[in-house]
C-alpha positions in Angstrom: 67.1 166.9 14.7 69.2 168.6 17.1 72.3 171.0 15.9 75.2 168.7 15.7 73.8 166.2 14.2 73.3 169.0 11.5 76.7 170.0 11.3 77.7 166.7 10.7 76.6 167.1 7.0 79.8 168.1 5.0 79.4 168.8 1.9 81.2 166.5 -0.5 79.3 166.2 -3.6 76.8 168.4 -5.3 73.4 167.4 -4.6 70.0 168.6 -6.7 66.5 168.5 -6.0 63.7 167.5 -8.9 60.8 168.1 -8.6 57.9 166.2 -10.9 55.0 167.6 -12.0 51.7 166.2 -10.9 48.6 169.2 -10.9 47.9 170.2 -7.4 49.3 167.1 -6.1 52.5 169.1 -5.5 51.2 170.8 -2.0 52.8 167.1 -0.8 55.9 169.0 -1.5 55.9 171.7 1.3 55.9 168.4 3.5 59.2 166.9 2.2 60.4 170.3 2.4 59.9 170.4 6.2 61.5 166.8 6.4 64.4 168.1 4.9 64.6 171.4 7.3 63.8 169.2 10.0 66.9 166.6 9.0 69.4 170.3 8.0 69.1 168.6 4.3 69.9 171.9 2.1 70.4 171.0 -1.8 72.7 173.0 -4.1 70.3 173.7 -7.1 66.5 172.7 -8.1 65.2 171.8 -11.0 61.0 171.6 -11.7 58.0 170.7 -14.0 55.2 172.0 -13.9 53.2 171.8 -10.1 57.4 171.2 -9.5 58.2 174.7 -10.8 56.0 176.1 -8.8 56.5 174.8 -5.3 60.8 174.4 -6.5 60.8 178.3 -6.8 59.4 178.7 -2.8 62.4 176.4 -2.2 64.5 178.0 -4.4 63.9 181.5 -3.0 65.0 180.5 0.7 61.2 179.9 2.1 60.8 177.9 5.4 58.1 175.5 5.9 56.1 177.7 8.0 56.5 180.2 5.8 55.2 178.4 2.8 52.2 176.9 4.7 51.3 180.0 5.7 51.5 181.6 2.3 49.7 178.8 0.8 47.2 178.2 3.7 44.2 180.8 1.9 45.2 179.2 -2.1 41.9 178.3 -3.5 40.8 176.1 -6.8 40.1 179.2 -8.4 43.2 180.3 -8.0 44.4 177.4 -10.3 41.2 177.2 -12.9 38.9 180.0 -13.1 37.0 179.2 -16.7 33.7 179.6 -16.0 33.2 176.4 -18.4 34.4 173.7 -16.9 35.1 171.9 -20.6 37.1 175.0 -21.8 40.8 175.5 -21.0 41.3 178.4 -18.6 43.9 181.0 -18.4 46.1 181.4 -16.3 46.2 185.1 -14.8 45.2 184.1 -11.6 48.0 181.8 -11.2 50.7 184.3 -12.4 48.9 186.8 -9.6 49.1 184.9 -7.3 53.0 183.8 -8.0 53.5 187.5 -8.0 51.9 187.7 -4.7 53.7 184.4 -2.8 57.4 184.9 -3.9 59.6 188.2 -2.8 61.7 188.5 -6.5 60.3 188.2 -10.0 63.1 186.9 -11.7 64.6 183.4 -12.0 67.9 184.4 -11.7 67.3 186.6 -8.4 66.0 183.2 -6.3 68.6 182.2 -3.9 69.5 179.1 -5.5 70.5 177.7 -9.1 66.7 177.1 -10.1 65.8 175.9 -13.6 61.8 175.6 -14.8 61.1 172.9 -17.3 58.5 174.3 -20.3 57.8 173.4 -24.2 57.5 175.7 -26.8 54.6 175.1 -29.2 55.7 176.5 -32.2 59.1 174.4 -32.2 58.3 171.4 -30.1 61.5 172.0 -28.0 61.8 171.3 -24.6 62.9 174.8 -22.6 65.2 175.0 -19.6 64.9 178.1 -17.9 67.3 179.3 -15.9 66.7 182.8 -15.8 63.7 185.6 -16.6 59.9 186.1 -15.4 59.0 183.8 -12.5 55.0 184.2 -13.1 55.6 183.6 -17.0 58.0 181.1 -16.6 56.1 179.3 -13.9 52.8 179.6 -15.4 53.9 178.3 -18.7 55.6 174.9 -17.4 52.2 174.4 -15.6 50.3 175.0 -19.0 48.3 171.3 -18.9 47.5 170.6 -22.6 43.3 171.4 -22.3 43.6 172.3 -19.1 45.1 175.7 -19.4 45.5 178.0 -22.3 49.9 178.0 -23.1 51.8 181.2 -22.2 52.9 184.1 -24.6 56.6 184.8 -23.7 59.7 185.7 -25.5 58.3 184.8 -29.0 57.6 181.0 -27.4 54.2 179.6 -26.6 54.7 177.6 -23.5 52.9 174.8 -22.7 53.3 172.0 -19.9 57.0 170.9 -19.4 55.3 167.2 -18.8 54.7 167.0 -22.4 58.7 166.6 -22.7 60.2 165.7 -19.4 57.8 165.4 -16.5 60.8 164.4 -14.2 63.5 166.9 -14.8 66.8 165.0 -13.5 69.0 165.1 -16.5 68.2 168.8 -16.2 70.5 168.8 -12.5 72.9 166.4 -14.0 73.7 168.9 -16.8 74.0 171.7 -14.8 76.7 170.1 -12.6 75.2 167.9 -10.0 76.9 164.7 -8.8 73.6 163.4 -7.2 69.7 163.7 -7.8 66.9 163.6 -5.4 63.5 163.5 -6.7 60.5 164.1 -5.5 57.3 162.4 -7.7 54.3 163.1 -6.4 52.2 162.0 -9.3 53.4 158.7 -9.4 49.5 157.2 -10.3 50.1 159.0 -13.9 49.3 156.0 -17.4 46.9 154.0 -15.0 44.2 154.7 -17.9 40.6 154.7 -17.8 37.4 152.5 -18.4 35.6 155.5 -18.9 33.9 156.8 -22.5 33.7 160.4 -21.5 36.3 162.8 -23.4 37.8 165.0 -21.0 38.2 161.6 -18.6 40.2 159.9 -21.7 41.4 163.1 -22.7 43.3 163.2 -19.3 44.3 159.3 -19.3 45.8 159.8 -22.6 48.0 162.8 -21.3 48.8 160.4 -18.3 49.9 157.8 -20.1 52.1 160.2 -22.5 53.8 161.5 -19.4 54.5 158.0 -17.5 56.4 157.1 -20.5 58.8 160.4 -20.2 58.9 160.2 -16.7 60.8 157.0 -16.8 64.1 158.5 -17.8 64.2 161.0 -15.0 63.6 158.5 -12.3 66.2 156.1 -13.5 68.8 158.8 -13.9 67.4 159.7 -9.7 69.8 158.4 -7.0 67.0 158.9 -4.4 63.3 158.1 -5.3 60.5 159.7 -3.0 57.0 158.6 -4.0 54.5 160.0 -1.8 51.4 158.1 -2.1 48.4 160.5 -3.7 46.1 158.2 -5.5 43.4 159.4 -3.5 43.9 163.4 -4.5 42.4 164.2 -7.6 45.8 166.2 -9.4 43.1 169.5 -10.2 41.8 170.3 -7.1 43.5 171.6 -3.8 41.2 169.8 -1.7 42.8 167.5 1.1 45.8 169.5 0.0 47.4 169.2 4.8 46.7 165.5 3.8 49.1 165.8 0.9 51.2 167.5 2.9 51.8 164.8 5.7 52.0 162.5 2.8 55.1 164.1 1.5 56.3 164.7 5.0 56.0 160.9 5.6 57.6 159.7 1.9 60.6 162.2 2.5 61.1 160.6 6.4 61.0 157.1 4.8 64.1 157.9 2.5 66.0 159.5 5.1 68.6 157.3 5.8 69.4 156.7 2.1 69.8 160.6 1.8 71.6 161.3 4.8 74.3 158.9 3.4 74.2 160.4 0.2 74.9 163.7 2.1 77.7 162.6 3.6 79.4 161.2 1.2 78.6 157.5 2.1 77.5 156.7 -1.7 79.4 157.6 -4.7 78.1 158.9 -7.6 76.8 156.9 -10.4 79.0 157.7 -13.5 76.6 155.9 -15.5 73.9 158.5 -14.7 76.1 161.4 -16.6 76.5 159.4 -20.1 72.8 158.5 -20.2 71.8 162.1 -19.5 74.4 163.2 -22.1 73.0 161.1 -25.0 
């Protein structure tokens, strides 16, 4: 896009980007993230769940595309899962290293824009916005998969998965002031089930299913929709992770006229959207 038709975009509403969670499934955001560079798309705030409050905090901290690609380009499985038994959940000190090592600030409320990371606390059940405090806790906690990962010790909580609670985190924008949410789901496959007797593969259907049926709130209360399609990607392993990326790209492209128009103030905002997030 050249540069006036990005000055074209002024800004009449508030708009927030959500972010779903969905394992390593997420590298298909850093691909929606170039569409919007490409289109001069630049949201007010971001909220993010899991594999969303990961890749939401290198948008959140001002990180191009190239930048992210690059940063990302060396990531390996283990630097997700390192358990050296596959069947036992694995902590999650590499990924809190290596969140320490991609992003330049190690507080929430140092990022460059309004960022809020979904978790749950264990001992209370309570779903936790967090909108300050330790990136690599934070982080690591909202991507705490239930048997998948050990939870996270911080600030007298023990965090697990945001998923558990709210997988699609758009009431979280609407709270915090935004007239209009875009979301991004790239797990969108989630409560297909499974045919299969083994545990962990039911185990992991189960969780799927529990999350589908949360996720459902966040993308009705979404003004914009962007599905990328990543059956094909298993959601624990990075690999075909430049495939997921020009998967996201492509989504993000195919919903650019709809947000364009919300950009400039060519839909109004749904008032409807505010009571059902309020209730």
């Amino acid at each position: 896009m050249d540069e006036k038709k990005k000055e074209k975009f002024m800004r009449k509403h508030k708009v927030g980007l959500c972010l779903s969670g969905g394992g390593t499934r997420g590298f298909s955001f850093i691909g929606a993230f170039k569409a919007f560079e490409d289109y001069g798309i630049k949201f007010d705030m971001v909220a993010g769940t899991s594999a969303g409050s990961l890749f939401g905090s290198l948008y959140a901290c001002g990180m191009t595309y190239e930048e992210m690609y690059k940063l990302t380009y060396n990531v390996k499985n283990k630097d997700f899962k390192h358990s050296k038994l596959g069947f036992l959940p694995s902590k999650l000190d590499n990924l809190q290293a290596l969140i320490k090592e991609l992003l330049p600030v190690s507080r929430i409320e140092n990022l460059k824009l309004p960022f809020f990371a979904v978790a749950v606390d264990l001992k209370t059940g309570q779903e936790i916005h967090f909108k300050d405090g330790d990136l690599a806790k934070v982080i690591s906690g909202s991507c705490a998969i239930p048997g998948v990962f050990m939870p996270v010790k911080y600030r007298n909580m023990t965090l697990i998965d945001g998923g558990v609670a709210n997988n699609v985190p758009a009431d979280v924008l609407c709270l915090a002031g935004c007239d209009f949410v875009v979301t991004i789901d790239c797990n969108v496959a989630r409560g297909n089930g499974t045919t299969s007797e083994k545990m962990l593969k039911q185990f992991n259907a189960s969780v799927g299913i529990m999350t589908a049926q949360n996720s459902k709130k966040g993308q009705e209360l979404s003004d914009i929709l962007i599905c990328p399609d990543l059956k094909a990607f298993n959601s624990l392993k990075i690999n075909g992770k430049n495939d997921m990326i020009k998967e996201g790209y492509r989504a993000t492209i195919e919903q650019m006229p709809k947000i364009e128009k919300l950009f400039t103030g060519k839909i109004k905002p749904k008032k409807c959207n505010l009571n059902k997030r309020k209730n």
